[in-house]
N, C-alpha and C positions, 0 to 999 in steps of 0.2 A: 504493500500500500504506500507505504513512503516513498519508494522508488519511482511508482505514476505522479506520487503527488511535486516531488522532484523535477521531474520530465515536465509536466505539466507549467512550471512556473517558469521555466526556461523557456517553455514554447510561446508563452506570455512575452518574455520580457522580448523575443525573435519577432515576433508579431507584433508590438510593439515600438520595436525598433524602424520594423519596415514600414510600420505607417508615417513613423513622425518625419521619415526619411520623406517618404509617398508626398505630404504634406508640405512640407518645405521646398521639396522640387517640381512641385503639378504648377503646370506653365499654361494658361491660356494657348489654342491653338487657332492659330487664323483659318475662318472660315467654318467655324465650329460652333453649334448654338450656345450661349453665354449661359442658359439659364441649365443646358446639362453642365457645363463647367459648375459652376456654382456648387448644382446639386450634387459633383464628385466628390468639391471638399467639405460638404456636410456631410457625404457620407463617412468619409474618411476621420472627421471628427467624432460622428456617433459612436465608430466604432473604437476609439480612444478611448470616449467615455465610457464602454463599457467594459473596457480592460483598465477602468479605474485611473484612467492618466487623461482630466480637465483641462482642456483647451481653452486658454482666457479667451473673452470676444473682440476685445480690442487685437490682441497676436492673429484672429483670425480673418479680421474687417483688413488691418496693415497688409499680411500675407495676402489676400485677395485682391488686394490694388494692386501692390507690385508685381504679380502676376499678368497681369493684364499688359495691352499694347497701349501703348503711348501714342492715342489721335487726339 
């Protein structure tokens, strides 16, 4: 039991990792609907919050503008 519960908190902290990665690097893509961008990084957030790691909203409003193209 200890050894899943091991595994298990490791594959949290991997999952974890790769999102805030996912998060910090998801770039607006030209020619792409804005409002599925959007919807990518709330998903990407929701699923932070439920591996217990809160994404302020001000870091996520900032990260969402500079993502975006410059018109």
């Amino acid at each position: 039991m200890e050894s899943i519960e091991r595994r298990y908190k490791e594959s949290d902290k991997v999952e974890t990792k790769n999102l805030m990665s996912k998060l910090a690097n998801t770039k607006y893509e030209e020619g792409r609907n804005m409002i599925e961008h959007l919807m990518r990084l709330m998903d990407i957030v929701a699923k932070l919050n439920k591996l217990k790691v809160p994404i302020d909203s001000t870091y996520l409003v900032y990260n969402t503008i500079d993502c975006l193209p410059f018109e």
